[in-house]
N, C-alpha and C positions, 0 to 999 in steps of 0.2 A: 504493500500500500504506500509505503514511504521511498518507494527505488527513485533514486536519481539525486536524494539529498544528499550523502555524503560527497558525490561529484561536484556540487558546487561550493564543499564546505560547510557545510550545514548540518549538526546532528541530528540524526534518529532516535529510534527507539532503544534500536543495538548498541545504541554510545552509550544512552541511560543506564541501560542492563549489565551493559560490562562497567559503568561509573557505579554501580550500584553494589557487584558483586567483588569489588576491591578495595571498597570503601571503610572507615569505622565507623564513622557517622552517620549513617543514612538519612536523618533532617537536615544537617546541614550540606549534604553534598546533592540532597533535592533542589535546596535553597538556593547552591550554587549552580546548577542547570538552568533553573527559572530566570536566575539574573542576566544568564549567558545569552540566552536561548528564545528572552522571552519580546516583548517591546523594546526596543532601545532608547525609551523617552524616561530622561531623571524626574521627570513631573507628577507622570502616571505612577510610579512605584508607592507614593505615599497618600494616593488616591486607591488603591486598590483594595487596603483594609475597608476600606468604606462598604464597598460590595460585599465584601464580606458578611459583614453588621444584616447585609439587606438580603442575604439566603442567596446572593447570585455568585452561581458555582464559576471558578475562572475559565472552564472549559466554554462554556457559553457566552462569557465575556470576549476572549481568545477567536471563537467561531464567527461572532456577530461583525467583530474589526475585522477578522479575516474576508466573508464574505464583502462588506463593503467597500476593503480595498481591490477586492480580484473587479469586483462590479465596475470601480472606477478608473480599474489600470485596461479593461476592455471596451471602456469610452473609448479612453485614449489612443489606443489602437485604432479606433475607427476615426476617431478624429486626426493624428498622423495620417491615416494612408488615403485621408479624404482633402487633405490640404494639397497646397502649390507647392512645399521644399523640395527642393530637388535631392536631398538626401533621407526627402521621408521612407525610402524601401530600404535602405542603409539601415538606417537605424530602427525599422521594423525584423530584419535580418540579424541584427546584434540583440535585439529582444529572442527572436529564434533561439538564438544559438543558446540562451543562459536559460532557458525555460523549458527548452526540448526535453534535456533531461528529466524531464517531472511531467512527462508526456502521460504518462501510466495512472499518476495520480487524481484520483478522479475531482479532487479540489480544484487542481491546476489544472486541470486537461480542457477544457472550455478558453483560457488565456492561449493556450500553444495553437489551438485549432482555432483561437480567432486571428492569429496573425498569421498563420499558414493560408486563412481564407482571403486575407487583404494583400498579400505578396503575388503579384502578377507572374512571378517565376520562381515557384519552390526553387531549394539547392535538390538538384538528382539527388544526391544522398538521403537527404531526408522522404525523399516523394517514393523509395525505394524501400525506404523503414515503414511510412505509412502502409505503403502498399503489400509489405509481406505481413504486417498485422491485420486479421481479420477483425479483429477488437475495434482498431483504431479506421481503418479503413471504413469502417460501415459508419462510424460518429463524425469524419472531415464533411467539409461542406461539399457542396456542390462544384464551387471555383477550384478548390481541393482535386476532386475527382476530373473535373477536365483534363487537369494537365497532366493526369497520370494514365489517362486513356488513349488521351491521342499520341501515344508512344505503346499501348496496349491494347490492340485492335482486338484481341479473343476477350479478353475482359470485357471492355466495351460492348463486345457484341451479347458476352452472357448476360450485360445489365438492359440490354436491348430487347434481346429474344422475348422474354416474358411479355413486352410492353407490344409487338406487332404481334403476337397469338391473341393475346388479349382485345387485340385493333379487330383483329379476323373473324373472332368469335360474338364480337360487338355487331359486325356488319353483316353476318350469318342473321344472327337471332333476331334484327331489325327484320328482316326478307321474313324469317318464319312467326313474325308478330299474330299474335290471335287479334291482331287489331284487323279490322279488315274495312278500309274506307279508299274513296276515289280521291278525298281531301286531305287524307291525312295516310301518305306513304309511306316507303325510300326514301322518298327524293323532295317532300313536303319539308325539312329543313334548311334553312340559309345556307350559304358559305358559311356566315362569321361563327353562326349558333353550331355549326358542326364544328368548327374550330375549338370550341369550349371544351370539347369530348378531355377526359383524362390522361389518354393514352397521348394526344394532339400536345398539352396542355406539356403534361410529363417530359415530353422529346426534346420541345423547345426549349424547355430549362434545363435537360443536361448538355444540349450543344449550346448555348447562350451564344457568345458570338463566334466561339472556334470553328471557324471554315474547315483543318480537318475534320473535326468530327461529326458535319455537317455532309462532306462528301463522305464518310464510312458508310453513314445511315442510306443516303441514296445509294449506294452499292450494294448494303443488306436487304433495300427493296428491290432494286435490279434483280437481284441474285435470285430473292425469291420469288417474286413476278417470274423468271426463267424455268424456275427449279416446278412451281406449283400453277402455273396460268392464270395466280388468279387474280383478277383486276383489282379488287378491294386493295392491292397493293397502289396500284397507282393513283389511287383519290387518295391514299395515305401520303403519298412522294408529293402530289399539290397543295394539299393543305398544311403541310408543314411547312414549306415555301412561304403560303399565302400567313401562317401563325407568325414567322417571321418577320414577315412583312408589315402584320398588326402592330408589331412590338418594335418597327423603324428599325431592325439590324439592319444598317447599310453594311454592315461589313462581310455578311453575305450576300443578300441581297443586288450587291452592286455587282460580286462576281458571277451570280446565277446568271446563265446566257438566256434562261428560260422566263427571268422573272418579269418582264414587261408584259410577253405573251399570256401569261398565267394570270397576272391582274387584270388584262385585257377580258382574257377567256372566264375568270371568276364573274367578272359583272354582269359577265352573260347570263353565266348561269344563275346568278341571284335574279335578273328577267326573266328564264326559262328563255329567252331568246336574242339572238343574234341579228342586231339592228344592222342596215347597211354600214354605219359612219364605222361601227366595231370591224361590222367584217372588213371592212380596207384596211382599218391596222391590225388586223390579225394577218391578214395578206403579206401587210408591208413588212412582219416580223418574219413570215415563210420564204417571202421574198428575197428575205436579206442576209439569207446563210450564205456565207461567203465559200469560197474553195479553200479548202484547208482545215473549215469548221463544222464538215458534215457533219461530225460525230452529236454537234447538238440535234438533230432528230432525232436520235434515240430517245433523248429524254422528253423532245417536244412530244412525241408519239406516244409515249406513255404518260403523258398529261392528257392527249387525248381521248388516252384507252380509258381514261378514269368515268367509270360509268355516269357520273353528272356529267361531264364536259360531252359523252354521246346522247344521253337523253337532253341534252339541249339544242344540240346540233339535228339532230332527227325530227325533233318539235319544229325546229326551225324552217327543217326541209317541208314538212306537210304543211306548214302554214305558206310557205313560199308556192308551191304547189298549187294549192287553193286560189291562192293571187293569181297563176297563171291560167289558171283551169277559167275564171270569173272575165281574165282580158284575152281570152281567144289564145294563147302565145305556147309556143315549146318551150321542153325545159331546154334543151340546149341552147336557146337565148337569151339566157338569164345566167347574166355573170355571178352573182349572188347564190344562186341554184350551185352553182359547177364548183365555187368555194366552200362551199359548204360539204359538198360529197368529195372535196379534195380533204378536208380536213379528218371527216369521217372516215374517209380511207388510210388517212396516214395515221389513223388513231385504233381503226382495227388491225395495222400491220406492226402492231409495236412490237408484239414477241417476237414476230419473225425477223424485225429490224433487229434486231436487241441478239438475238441466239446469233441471227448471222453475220451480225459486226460490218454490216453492208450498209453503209448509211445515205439509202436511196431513199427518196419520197417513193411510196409505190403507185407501179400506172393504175390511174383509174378505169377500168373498161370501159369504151366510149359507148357500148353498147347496154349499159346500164342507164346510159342517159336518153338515149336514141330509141332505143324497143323495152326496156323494163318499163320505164317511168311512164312512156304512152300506155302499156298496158295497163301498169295501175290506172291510171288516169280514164281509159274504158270503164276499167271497175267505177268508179267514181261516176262517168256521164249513163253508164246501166241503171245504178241507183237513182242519179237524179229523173233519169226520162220516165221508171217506173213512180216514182211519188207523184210527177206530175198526172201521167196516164189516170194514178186515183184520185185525183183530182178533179176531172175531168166531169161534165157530165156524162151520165149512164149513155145516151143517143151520139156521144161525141169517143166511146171507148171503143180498143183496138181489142185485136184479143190477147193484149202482150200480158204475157207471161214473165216473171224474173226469172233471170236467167241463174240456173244452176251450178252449171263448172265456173270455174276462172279461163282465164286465157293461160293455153298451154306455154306460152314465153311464160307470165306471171308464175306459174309455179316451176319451170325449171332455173330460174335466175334464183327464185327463194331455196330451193337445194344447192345450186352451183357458186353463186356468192354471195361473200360475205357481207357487204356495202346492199347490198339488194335486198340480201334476206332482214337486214335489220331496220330497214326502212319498212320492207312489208309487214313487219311485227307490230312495228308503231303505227302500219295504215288500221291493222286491224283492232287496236285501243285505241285509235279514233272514230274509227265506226262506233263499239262499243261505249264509249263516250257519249257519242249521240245516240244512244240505245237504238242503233238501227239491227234489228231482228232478222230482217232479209238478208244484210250485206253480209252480218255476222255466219248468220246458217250460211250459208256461201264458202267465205273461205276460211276459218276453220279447220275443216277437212286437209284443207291444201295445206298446213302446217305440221301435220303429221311428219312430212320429209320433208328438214331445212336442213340449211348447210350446219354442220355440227354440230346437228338437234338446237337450235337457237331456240328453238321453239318450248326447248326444255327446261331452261335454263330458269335462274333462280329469279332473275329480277324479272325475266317478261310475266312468269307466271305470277308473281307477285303482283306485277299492276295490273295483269287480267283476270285475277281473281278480286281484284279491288273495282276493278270497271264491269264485272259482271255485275253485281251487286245493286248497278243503274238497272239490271233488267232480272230483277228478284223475282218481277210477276210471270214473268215467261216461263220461271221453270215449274209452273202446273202443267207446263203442255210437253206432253211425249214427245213431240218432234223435235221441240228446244232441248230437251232432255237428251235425246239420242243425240243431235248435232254436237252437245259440248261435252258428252262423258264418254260416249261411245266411239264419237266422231272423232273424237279429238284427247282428252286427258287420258282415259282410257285403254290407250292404244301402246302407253309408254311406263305406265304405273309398275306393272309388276317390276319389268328392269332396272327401275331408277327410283329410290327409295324418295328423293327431293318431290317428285310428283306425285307420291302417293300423302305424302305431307299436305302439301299446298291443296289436294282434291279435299283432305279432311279440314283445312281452317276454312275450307268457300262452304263446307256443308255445316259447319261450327255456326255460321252464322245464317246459313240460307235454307236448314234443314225445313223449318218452319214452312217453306214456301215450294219445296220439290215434292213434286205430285208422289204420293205415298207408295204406290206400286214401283216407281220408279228408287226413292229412296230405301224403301226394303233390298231391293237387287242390289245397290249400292253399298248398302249396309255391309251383306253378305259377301260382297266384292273384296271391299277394303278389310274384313275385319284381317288386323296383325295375325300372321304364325305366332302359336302359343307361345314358343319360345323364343317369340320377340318382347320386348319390352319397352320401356323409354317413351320418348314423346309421341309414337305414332298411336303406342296404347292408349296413351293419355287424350290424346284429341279423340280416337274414337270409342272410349268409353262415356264421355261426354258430350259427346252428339247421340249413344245409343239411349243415355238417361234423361236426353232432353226429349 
């Protein structure tokens, strides 16, 4: 408890004990300790009888000056290394050296670790003791732990790892929320309010403003974006950018090649949409990669991949769409249109940029602009011509029928690509959006086969299970019944446990309103293998009891 005092000269316990056991006098050579050992103030010595008289033991006298003085010699510390002298880290360095020693003690250990936290560059010797002490290691500050990481990358990473599992299992359990609304999603939080998150909150204060250990972290998500596909990394790589950003670190900030772009693209996404004046500087920032500095689309691309930055970009393209579909116009005359599916594409090719160190924008197929987008766009003038046809008077109708299939281009572009198929995902949560029953029974079906089951995937089913919810009345009727479980969820449940999830939170909240014969089969469908357990039980034992 006492290691470190006799290195500065100063007795212990052990002095007492061996002053004690060679002694003849033991009150007087206590006496003499006390004088040695004790305050050095001639004033205080004939003030201390007094305490005495008043029952106050000296150990609690002793304790009280002691705490008051550590309290005011760790002002001072902070006021030193908050001032202008140019020799204030000197002489926080000579406070180091005489107090380290008493590192252990858990009196003085608060004084050592406040000067090691205000010294912009521990001595290596000392950052080397800290760091081989598990004790001490875990009580330094924060300023502390920087400088002993960015020379200690496995370290750094073990205090990492916990906090991006913890990021991963955040952004899972949002997807599998028993919430189930059109208003309130994924993607229904701000930038800034996402930024708050813990995990967001935690990163930024242990990188503070060290640029190494700022790029480790973006290479831990690199690394694992590679290692696992999964995108929740890259909304992780921009809002720590954009947390930075909150908190004015120019000192990285200034060196991020990405960070104008990312501010740029953030305010999109707090619109849900990409105005023309944005997209020229989002342009001008793609535009302006020089020769020499490919290597920045890797990282621009995985800012793209980051599922907010594509559900904005996609919102963006259907409403652009819309626009064109309203003034007669193709999309390939719509500069705005063509930036927007340049963006989306360099944003769905981020793994492949990233694995293959190829740091090409990838080609957009012209033919996703020229024959996909008019086909949608079919789909789109089928619908409208059919609302108007019933609109119509009875004497003034055709005998038009809605049409059943999709256009054969429209469903082999939604299997063959990737830019295609994720636009057609977001055509079909805008149909259901506008609760259109027709458009929806339509294509559906045609999403059984996408390119890389997109259709399966965790976010689309999430806000299609959140936009069914607009057409809660439909599912009395068997035909809407067969179109969305049969036609469609159904078709992929048993293989893919995520889909047998996502059918039980839409029946969690819709069982109420699915025609009985139908939800019986249902039931029977889904019920978990016995010796299954966990959350699939759990959803469908509470839909069996409601």
């Amino acid at each position: 408890m006492f290691a470190g005092l006799p290195e500065l000269g100063i007795a212990n316990g052990e002095d007492l004990k061996e002053t004690l056991t060679n002694c003849t006098e033991p009150l007087k050579a206590i006496d003499q300790f006390q004088m040695e050992n004790g305050i050095l103030l001639p004033t205080l010595q004939s003030a201390l009888p007094f305490l005495d008289l008043h029952g106050t033991p000296r150990l609690e006298f002793h304790q009280s000056v002691f705490d008051e003085l550590r309290d005011k010699l760790m002002e001072r510390v902070a006021t030193i290394a908050e001032g202008k002298e140019d020799d204030r880290y000197v002489k926080l360095e000579e406070l180091l050296e005489k107090s380290f020693p008493l590192v252990k003690m858990p009196s003085i250990q608060p004084v050592v670790m406040q000067v090691l936290k205000h010294l912009p560059k521990v001595p290596e010797k000392k950052l080397k003791l800290v760091m081989a002490d598990k004790e001490l290691y875990k009580v330094c500050a924060v300023q502390v732990k920087r400088q002993i990481w960015q020379d200690n990358q496995a370290l750094f990473g073990d205090e990492v790892s916990p906090l991006l599992k913890q990021y991963i299992v955040e952004k899972e359990a949002a997807l599998f929320s028993s919430d189930l609304s059109i208003l309130h999603n994924f993607f229904s939080s701000s930038p800034k309010a996402r930024r708050q998150g813990e995990v967001v909150l935690r990163l930024t204060q242990m990188i503070g403003k060290n640029v190494k250990l700022y790029d480790m972290v973006l290479q831990f998500l690199r690394t694992l974006f590679l290692r696992t596909r999964n995108v929740h990394y890259c909304t992780l790589r921009a809002e720590l950018l954009m947390s930075l950003h909150d908190l004015d670190i120019s000192e990285i900030c200034s060196v991020d090649p990405c960070h104008k772009f990312t501010w740029c693209l953030d305010a999109c996404i707090r619109e849900k949409f990409v105005d023309g004046k944005r997209a020229r500087e989002l342009q001008g920032f793609l535009d302006g990669v020089k020769k020499g500095q490919e290597q920045v689309l890797g990282d621009l691309s995985m800012i793209l991949c980051d599922p907010f930055a594509s559900n904005t970009l996609v919102l963006s393209i259907i409403r652009n769409l819309q626009e064109l579909l309203s003034q007669d116009a193709l999309p390939r005359d719509s500069p705005d249109l063509l930036l927007l599916l340049r963006m989306l594409s360099l944003g769905q090719g981020a793994w492949d940029i990233i694995d293959s160190q190829v740091f090409k924008e990838p080609r957009l197929d012209l033919e996703v602009v020229t024959r996909f987008l008019p086909a949608m766009m079919t789909v789109v003038v089928d619908d409208h011509t059919f609302i108007v046809e019933q609109k119509l008077p009875s004497e003034e109708k055709t005998s038009l029928s809605y049409p059943a299939a999709v256009p054969d281009v429209f469903s082999r572009y939604l299997q063959d690509n990737r830019v295609a198929c994720e636009m057609g995902l977001y055509y079909v949560l805008h149909i259901a959006k506008l609760r259109n029953k027709n458009a929806l029974q339509r294509l559906l079906p045609a999403l059984v086969d996408t390119y890389n089951d997109m259709a399966f995937g965790d976010i689309f089913l999430h806000l299609l299970t959140g936009h069914l919810t607009l057409l809660s009345d439909e599912f009395g009727s068997e035909e809407f019944c067969s179109v969305v479980f049969d036609g469609f969820l159904l078709t992929s449940f048993s293989s893919k446990e995520n889909v047998h999830r996502h059918i039980l939170r839409m029946l969690l909240h819709l069982h109420h309103k699915v025609l009985p014969s139908c939800l019986e089969t249902l039931m029977k469908t889904l019920e978990p293998p016995k010796f299954r357990g966990g959350i699939l039980k759990s959803f469908w034992f509470c839909i069996n009891d409601s």
